[in-house]
N, C-alpha and C positions, 0 to 999 in steps of 0.2 A: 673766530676772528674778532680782536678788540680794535672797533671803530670808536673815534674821538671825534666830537663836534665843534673843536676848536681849530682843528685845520676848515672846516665846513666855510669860517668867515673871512678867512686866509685864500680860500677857492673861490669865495663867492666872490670878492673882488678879482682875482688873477683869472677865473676863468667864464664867467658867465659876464661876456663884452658881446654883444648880438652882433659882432664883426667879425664873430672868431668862427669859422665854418666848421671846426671840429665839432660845435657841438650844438649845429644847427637843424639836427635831427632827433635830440631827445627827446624821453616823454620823461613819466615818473620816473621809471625805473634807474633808466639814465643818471638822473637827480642824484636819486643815491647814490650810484656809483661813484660821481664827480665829489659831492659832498663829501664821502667817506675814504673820498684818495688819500694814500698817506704819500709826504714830499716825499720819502727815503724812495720810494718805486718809480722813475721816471718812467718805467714800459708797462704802466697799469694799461690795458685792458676796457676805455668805457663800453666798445659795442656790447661785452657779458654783460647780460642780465645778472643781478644782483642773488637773484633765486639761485644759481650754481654756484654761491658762495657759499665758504664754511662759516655760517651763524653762529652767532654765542646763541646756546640753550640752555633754559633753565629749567627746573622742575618745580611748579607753587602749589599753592594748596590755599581754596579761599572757601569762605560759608557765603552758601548763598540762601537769600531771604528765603522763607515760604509766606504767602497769604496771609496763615494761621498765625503769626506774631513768628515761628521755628526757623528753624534753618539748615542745612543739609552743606557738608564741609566733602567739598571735590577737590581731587590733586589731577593734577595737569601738567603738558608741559608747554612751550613756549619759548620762539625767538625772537632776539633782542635787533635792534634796528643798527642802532649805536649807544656808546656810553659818553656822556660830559668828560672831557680830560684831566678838571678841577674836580668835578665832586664823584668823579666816577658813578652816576645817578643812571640807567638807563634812558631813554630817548627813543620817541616814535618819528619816525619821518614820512611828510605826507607833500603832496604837492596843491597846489589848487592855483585856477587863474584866476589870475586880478580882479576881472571885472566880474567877476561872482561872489566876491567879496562885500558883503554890506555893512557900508559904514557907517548905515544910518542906525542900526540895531548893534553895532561894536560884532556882528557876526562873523568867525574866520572862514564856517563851512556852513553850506544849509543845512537843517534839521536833521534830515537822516543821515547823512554824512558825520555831522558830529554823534550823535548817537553811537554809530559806528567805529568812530575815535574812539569816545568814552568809552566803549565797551571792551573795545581791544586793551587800551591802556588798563583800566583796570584791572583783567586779568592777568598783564603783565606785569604790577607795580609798576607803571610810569607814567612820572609824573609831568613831565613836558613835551611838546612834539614841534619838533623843527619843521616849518613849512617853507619851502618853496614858491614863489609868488611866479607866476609863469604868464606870459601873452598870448595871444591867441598863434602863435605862432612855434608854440611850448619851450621859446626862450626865458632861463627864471632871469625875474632879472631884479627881485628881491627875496632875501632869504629872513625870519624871523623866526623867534621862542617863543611859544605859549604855554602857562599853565594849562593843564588839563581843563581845573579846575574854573578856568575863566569861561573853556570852552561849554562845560556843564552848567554854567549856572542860568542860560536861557530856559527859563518852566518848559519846554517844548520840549527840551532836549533831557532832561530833568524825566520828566513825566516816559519817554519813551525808550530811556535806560531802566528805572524803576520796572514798567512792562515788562521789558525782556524779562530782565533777572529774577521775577515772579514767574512767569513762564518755566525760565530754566529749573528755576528752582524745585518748583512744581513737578516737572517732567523727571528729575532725579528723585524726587520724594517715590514719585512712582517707579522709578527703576528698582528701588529700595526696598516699598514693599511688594513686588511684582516677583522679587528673587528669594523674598521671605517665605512666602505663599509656598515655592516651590523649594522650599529648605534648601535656598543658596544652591541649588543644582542647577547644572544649563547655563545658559546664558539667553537673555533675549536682543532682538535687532527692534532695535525702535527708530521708526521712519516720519518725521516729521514732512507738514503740507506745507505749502505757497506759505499760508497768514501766518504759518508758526504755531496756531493758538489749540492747534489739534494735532494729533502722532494714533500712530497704528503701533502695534507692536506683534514678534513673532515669537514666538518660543520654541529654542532648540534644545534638547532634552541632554545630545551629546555634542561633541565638536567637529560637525561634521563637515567636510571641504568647501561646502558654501559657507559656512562661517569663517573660516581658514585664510576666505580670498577675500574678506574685509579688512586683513590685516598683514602688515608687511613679514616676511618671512622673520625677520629677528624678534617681533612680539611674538609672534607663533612659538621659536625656539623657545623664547623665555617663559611664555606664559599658559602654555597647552602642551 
């Protein structure tokens, strides 16, 4: 489905009026919906959740740091929120209320929250994310565009994207040579903890129906 963020400021005025009882039950999810209505559909659907939608998906492929100065290049896949209607750019959408908002540090999300942006976006290539400004009553009742970029540049949030992505990176060094060791035979199940900063891992020698039910029947067709 190709969602545009140029109806979003066409919506945000016509539909987010805290008078209008249609839609004075949303939360996030909601958001999206209203945001990513196209006019031509008069009988859009806001109660569906956004998750039963056909998402654009893409398939990327990024290096991720190691420790050691290296780096270790993962393909993945991933879905798009929306795209800009002028530059066709993809676009995350997030919601947050107002009064969590710190203005006094130019903050859009606290720490780990942005972290969590950045992280996402990243691995999606995108590079702005539409927010949602909401009251305590989950009426938005301001919508803006941020760079990623603006949201990263707090040291805090900085410092605990850099983390993960050594983590991650780390933990695929080792799925790497873990499968080496075993001349790329098997597969292993690697089970990270609460901190993230430690993983187990198990070694299945063949494909055997416990490993099977880690993955959705059409990987299984394609790939075992």
């Amino acid at each position: 489905m190709l969602l545009v963020y140029a109806y979003a400021i066409i919506l945000g005025n016509k539909y987010l009026d805290s008078n209008d009882s249609s839609i004075s039950t949303y939360g996030g999810m909601y958001f999206e919906n209203v945001i990513t209505y196209k006019l031509r559909n008069r009988n859009e659907d806001f109660v569906r959740s956004v998750n039963n939608w056909e998402q654009y998906i893409e398939v990327n492929f990024t290096d991720i740091s190691l420790t050691k100065g290296k780096s270790v290049r993962v393909a993945y896949s991933f879905q798009i929120d929306a795209f800009d209607e002028d530059t066709m750019s993809p676009l995350e959408i997030k919601t947050q209320y107002l009064k969590k908002r710190s203005l006094k540090y130019g903050k859009i999300f606290n720490d780990y929250k942005s972290f969590f942006v950045c992280l996402q976006c990243m691995f999606g290539n995108v590079h702005e994310v539409v927010v949602g400004y909401k009251k305590n009553n989950l009426i938005v009742c301001k919508i803006e565009k941020h760079p990623v970029k603006e949201i990263l540049k707090h040291p805090k949030v900085t410092s605990l994207t850099e983390e993960s992505c050594n983590r991650l990176g780390n933990m695929f060094d080792e799925m790497k040579k873990s499968l080496s060791r075993k001349n790329n035979k098997g597969c292993f199940k690697f089970t990270t903890f609460s901190n993230y900063k430690h993983f187990k891992k198990d070694y299945y020698p063949e494909i055997v129906p416990e490993v099977k039910k880690l993955f959705t029947e059409e990987f299984c067709d394609t790939f075992f």
